[in-house]
C-alpha positions in Angstrom: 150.3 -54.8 7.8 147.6 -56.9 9.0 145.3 -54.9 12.0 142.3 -57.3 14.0 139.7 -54.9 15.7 137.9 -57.3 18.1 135.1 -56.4 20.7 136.6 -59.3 22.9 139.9 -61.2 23.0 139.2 -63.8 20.7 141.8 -67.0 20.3 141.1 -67.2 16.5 141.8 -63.5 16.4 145.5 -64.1 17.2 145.3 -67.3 15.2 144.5 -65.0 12.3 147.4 -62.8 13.2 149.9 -65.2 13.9 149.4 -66.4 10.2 150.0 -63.3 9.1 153.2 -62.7 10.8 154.2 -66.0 9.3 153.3 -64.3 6.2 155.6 -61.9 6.6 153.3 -58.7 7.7 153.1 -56.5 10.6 150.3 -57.5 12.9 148.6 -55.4 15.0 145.6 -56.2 17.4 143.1 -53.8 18.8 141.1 -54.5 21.4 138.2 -52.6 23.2 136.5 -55.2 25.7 137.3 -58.3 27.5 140.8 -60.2 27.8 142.2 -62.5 25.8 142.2 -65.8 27.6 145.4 -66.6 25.7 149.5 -65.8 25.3 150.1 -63.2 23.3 153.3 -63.6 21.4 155.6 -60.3 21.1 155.7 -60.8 17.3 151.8 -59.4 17.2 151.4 -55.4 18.7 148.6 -55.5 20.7 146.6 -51.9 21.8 143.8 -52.1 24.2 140.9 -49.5 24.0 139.5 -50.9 26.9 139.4 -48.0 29.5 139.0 -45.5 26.8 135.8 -47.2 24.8 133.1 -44.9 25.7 135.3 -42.0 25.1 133.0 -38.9 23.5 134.5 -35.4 22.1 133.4 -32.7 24.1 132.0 -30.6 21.3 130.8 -27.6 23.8 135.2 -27.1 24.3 135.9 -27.5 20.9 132.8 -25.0 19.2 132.7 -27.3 16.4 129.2 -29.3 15.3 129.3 -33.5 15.7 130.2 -34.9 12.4 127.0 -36.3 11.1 128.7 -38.3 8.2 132.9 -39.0 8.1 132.6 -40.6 5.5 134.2 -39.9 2.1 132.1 -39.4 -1.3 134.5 -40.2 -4.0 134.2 -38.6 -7.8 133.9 -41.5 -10.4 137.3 -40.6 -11.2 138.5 -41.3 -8.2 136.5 -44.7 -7.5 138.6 -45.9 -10.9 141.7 -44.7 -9.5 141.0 -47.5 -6.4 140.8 -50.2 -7.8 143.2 -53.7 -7.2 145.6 -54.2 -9.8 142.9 -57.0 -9.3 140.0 -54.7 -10.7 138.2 -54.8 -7.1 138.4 -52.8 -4.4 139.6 -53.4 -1.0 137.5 -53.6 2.1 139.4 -50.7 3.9 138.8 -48.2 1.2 134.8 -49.1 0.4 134.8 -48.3 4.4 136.4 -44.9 3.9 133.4 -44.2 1.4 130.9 -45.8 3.8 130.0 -48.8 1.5 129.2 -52.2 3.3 131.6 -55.6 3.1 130.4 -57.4 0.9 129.6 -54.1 -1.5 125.7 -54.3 -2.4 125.0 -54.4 -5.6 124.5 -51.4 -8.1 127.1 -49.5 -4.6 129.2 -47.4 -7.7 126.6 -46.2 -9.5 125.3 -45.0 -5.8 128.2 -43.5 -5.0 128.5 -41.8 -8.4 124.7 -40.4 -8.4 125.6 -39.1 -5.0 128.4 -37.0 -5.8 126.9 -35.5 -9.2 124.0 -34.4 -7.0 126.4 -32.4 -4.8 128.6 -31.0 -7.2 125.1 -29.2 -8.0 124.1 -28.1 -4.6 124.6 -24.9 -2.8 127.6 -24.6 -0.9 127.1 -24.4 2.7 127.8 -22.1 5.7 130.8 -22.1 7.2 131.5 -23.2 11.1 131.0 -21.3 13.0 128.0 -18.7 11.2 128.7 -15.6 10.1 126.8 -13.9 13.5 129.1 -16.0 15.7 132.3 -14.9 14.5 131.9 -11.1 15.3 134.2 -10.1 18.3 
């Protein structure tokens, strides 16, 4: 499956696409401003964010705190676990952890100092606290 997230309808976009479908994947385009000034072929699935771009979560209705950080911290297990039958790793998964494209230098051993120093921390308070959850 091949997936384009664009700001704006780019041509080269669906160029991209349409290559891929030639290829032989799925393509999928997602877009969340502006209109392509081009045909879009029914061989490429196209979704458009447009009207719900600024969408926020009301947190207030939900009771639950913003996430400050979605991201994923992998063990080092796991990190060797992703690799490419290549030995890399894909851009789509270093995302998942939160690592920039292209990776920085030195990223794993980052990742890996990171989660050692929280298996060592204190485990934290459940949402909501303790004095909130008394009926």
């Amino acid at each position: 499956m091949a997936i384009e997230i664009d700001q704006f309808g780019k041509a080269w976009s669906l160029r991209k696409l349409l290559a891929e479908v030639d290829a032989g994947c799925v393509a999928l385009w997602v877009r969340w401003r502006g209109r392509a000034e081009v045909e879009i072929p029914d061989t490429v699935g196209l979704v458009d964010i447009h009207d719900t771009a600024a969408y926020q979560p009301d947190t207030r209705a939900t009771g639950c705190p913003p996430a400050l950080d979605m991201h994923v911290l992998p063990s080092p297990e796991e990190i060797e676990r992703a690799r490419t039958p290549a030995g890399g790793f894909t851009r789509a998964q270093l995302a998942v952890w939160g690592v920039a494209w292209p990776p920085p230098k030195g990223w794993t051993k980052e990742l890996n100092d990171r989660w050692r120093a929280a298996q060592t921390e204190q485990p934290r308070e459940t949402w909501p606290p303790a004095s909130q959850n008394e009926d």
